[in-house]
C-alpha positions in Angstrom: 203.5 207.6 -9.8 201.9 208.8 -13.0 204.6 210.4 -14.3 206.8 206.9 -13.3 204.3 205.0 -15.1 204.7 207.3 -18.5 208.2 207.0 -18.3 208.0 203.3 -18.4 205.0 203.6 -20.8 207.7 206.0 -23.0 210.6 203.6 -22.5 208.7 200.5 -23.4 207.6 202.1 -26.9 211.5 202.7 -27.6 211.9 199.2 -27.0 209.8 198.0 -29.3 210.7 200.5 -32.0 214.1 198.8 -31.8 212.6 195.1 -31.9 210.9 196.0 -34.9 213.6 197.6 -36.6 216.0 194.2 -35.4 212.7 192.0 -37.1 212.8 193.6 -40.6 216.3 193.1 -40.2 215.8 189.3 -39.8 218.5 190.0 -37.0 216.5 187.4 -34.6 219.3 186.6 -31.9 219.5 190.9 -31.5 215.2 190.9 -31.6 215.7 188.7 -28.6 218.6 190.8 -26.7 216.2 193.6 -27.0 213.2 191.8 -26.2 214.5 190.1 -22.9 215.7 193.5 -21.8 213.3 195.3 -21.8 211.1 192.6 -19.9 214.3 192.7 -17.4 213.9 196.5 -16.8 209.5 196.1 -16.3 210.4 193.8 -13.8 213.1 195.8 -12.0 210.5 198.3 -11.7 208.0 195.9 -10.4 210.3 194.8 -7.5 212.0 198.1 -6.8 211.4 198.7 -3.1 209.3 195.3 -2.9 212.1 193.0 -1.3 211.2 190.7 0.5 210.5 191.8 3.8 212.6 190.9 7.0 211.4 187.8 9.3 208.7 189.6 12.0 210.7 189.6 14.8 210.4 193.2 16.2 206.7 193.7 18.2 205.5 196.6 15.4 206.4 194.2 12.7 204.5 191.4 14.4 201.3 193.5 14.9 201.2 194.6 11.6 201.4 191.1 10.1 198.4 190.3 12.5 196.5 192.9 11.6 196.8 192.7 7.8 195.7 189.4 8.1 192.7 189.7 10.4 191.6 192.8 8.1 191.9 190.3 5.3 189.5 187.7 6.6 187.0 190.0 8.1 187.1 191.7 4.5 186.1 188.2 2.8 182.8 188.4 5.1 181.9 192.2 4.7 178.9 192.8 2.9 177.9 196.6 2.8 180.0 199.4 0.9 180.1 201.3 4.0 181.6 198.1 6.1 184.2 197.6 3.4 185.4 201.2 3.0 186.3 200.9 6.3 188.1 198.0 6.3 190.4 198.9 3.0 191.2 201.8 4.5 192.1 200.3 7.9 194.5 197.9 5.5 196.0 200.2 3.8 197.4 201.6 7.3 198.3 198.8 8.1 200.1 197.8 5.0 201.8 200.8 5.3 203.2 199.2 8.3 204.8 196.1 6.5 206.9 198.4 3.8 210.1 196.3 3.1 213.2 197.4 3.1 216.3 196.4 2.8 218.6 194.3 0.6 217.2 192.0 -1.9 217.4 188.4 -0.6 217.2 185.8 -3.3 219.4 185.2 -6.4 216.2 186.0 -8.6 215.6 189.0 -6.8 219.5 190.7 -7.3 219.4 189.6 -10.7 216.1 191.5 -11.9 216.7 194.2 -10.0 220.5 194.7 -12.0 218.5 193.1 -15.3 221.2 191.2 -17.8 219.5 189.6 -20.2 220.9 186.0 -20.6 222.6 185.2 -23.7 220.1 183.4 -26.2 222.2 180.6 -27.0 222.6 180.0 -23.0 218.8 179.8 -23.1 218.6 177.3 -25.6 220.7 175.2 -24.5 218.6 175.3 -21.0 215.4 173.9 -22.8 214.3 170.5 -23.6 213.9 169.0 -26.8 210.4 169.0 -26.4 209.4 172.9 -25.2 209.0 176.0 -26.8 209.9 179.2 -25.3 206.6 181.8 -27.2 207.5 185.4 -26.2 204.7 188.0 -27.3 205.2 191.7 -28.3 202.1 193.4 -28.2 202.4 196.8 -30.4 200.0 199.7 -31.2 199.7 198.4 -35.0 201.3 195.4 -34.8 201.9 192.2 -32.7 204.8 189.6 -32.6 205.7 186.0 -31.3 209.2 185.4 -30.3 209.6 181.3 -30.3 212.5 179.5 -29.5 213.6 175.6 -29.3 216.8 174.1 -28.7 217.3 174.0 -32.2 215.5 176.7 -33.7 214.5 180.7 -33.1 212.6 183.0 -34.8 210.1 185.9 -35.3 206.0 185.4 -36.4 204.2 188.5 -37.0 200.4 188.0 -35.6 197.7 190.2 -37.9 196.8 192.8 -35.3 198.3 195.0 -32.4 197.2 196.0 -28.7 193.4 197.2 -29.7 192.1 193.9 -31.3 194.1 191.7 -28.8 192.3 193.6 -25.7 188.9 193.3 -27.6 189.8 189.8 -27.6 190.8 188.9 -24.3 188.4 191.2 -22.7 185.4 189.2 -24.8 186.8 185.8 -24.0 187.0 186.9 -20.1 183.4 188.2 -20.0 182.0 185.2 -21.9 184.1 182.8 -19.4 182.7 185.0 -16.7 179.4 185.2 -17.4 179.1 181.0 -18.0 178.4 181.6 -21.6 179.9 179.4 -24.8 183.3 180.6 -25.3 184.2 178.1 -27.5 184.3 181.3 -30.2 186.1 183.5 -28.6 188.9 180.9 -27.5 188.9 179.7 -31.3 189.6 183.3 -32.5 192.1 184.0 -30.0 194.0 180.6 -30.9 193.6 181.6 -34.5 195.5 185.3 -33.8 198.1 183.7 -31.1 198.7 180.3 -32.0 197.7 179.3 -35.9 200.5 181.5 -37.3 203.2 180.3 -36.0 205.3 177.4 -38.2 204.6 174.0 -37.0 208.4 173.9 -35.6 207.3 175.9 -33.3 204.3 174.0 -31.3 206.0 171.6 -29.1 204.4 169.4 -26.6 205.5 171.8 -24.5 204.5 175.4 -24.5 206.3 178.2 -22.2 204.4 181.4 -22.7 205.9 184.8 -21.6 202.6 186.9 -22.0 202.4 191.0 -22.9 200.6 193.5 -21.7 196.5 191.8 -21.6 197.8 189.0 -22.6 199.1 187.9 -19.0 195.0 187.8 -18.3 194.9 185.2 -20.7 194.2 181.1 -19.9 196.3 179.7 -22.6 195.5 176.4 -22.0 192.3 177.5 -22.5 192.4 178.4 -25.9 190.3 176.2 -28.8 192.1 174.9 -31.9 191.0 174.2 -35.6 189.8 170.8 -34.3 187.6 172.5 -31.7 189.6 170.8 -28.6 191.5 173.1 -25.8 195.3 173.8 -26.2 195.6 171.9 -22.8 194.5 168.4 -24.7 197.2 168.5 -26.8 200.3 170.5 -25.1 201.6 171.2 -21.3 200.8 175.1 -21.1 203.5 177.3 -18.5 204.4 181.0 -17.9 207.2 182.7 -17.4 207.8 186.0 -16.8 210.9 186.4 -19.4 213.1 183.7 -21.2 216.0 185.2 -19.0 214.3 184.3 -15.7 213.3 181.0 -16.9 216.9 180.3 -17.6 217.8 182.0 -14.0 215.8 179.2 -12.7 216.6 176.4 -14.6 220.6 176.8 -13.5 220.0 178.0 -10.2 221.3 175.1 -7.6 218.5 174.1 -4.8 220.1 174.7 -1.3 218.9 170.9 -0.6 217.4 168.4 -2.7 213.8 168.0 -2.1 212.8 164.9 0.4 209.3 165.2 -0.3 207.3 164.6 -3.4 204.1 166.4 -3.8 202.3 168.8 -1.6 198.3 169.5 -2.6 195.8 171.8 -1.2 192.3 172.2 -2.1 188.8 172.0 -1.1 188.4 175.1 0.5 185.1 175.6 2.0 184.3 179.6 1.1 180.6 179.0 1.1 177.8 176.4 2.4 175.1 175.3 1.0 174.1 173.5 -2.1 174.3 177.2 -4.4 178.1 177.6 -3.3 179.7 176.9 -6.0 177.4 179.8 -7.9 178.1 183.2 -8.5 175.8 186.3 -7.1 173.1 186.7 -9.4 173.7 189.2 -12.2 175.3 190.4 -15.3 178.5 191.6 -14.5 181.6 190.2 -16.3 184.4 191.1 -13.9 185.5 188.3 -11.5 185.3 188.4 -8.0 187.9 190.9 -5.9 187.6 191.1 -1.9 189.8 194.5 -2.5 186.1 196.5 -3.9 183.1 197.8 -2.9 181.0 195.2 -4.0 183.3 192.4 -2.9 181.2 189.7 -4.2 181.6 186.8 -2.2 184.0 183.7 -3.8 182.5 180.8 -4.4 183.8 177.2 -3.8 185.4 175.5 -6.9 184.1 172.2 -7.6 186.5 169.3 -8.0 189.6 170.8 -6.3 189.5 167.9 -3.7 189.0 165.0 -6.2 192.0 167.1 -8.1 194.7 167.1 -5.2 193.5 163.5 -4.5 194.3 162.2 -8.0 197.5 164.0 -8.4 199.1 162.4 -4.7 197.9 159.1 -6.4 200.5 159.2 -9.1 203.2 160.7 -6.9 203.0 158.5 -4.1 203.4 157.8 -0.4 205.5 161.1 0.0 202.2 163.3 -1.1 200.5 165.2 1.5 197.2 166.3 1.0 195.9 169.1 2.6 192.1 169.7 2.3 188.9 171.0 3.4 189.0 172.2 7.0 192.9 171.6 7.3 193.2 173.4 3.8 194.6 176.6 6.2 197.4 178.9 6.0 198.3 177.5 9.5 198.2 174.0 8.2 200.3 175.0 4.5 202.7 177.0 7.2 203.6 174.0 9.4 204.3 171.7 6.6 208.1 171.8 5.6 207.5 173.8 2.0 211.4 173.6 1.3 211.0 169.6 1.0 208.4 169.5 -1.3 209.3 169.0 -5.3 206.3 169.7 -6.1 203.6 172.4 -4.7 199.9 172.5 -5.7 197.5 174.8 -4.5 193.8 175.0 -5.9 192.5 177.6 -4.5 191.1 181.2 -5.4 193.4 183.9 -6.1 192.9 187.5 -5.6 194.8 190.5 -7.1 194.4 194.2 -7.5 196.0 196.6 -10.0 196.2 199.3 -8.0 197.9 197.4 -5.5 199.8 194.8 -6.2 201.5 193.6 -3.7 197.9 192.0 -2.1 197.7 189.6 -4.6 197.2 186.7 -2.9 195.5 183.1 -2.7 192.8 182.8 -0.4 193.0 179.6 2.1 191.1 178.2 4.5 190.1 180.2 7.8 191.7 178.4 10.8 189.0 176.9 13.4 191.5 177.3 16.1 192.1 181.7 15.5 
């Protein structure tokens, strides 16, 4: 695996040697060829034997599926290093269990797995008058924002590269983390990622395809000149390429949806009147059931009155699903391929050493 990740470390420099050569060379539509390649090929090798995995209809499959998810919820509860040792270790066996194989089943999935960048005219052509495509580069000396309209494309360069953009997202985070001000730190990162880009660029609507730390980052979050949140004044999304966007966008549903909104929220992780705290103490990294400290996840405040707005303005075909039926049973039974709309407000869990357990955490099921 290490020497994997140096060749993609090593390919990805090569990459970006050629975007900046295509940049000085004001050659924007072959900066963007480049560019959405090489985001292709990372996620090729993110889904390389990670199809999705058959339906569990074979007994070992079954018990595996079981077990992973029992592990998982008895995990959420440990409290001692020596409990939780013994559990992550009893999860990775039985992940081991659940390693797909096979074909890849979904459009996206053949697609990124034989990457073909889509043509950049194509793309444009696929957005509304009112969005912005912003692709960032994030280089050793130097950083870069792609943007692109339905009318327009080009090329900012930001002032630093991958050093001052980690010190930046890495102070916002802690600050955010530890329930300080962060109105400074958001201000300096919209002044690096967002002030220098022409005003042509800032649409209403604001698709961001992140790079490297970046992808940590809450755009929305970010503080303009004015001292307000990007989210007051644009509609923030992510992507993980321009080409997949565009994969999306053209892609025809199997069946149009019947069903308008689908909300979950309100989870109950903790009780008590403190449960919407955090474990006393100073540390800055967020909460992840996959360590030894495993600190437990509090409840977020205002999910339920959040789902319940949202099925007000879309209507008799919402269903709300909240509090004790906020479950992975309950999200299960409903029919998910009806829905036009999905909303989940919960917690969500992820761990760079292994990825695929990234997650969001539901409900536990009265009835197991």
């Amino acid at each position: 695996r290490e020497v994997e990740a140096s060749l993609i470390a090593a390919m990805s420099e090569v990459y970006l040697g050629h975007f900046e050569l295509a940049f000085r060379l004001h050659n924007t539509q072959e900066a963007f060829q480049i560019l959405e390649t090489a985001r292709g090929r990372s996620i090729a090798d993110s889904l390389e034997g990670h199809h999705e995995p058959p339906i569990a209809n074979d007994p070992i499959t079954a018990t595996a599926v079981k077990e992973v998810n029992r592990l998982q919820s008895v995990l959420l509860h440990a409290t001692t290093r020596e409990e939780r040792a013994s559990l992550l270790d009893r999860l990775f066996e039985a992940e081991q269990r659940l390693t797909p194989t096979g074909e890849p089943r979904t459009r996206l999935q053949k697609v990124a797995l034989h990457p073909a960048p889509a043509k950049l005219e194509a793309v444009q052509r696929s957005l509304h008058p009112d969005e912005t495509v912003l692709e960032y580069v994030v280089g050793q000396s130097r950083s870069y924002c792609l943007y692109l309209t339905r009318t327009a494309v080009g090329v900012s360069a930001l002032a630093d590269g991958k050093t001052q953009a980690e010190s930046l997202v890495r102070k916002y985070r802690n600050e955010i983390n530890r329930k300080n001000d962060s109105i400074a730190a958001g201000r300096a990162l919209y002044e690096f990622l967002i002030k220098p880009l022409p005003r042509e660029a800032l649409k209403h609507r604001l698709i961001i395809v992140p790079d490297g730390d970046l992808h940590l980052l809450p755009f929305d979050s970010l503080v303009d000149d004015k001292g307000e949140y990007l989210v007051a004044s644009r509609i923030v999304t992510v992507a993980p390429s321009a080409s997949v966007l565009y994969l999306i966008r053209t892609s025809t549903p199997v069946s149009q949806p019947s069903l308008t909104f689908l909300g979950v929220g309100d989870v109950q992780y903790q009780q008590g009147p403190s449960a919407t705290d955090r474990k006393s103490g100073d540390s800055s990294a967020p909460n992840n059931i996959f360590d030894l400290a495993g600190d437990p996840l509090p409840n977020l405040p205002m999910t339920r009155d959040e789902i319940m707005e949202a099925a007000g303005i879309f209507g008799p075909k919402s269903v709300e699903l909240l509090g004790a039926y906020a479950t992975e049973v309950a999200f299960k039974a409903e029919p998910l391929d009806q829905f036009r709309i999905i909303h989940i407000a919960t917690h969500a869990i992820a761990s760079a050493t292994f990825p695929d357990r990234s997650a969001l955490v539901l409900g536990e099921d009265s009835r197991k």
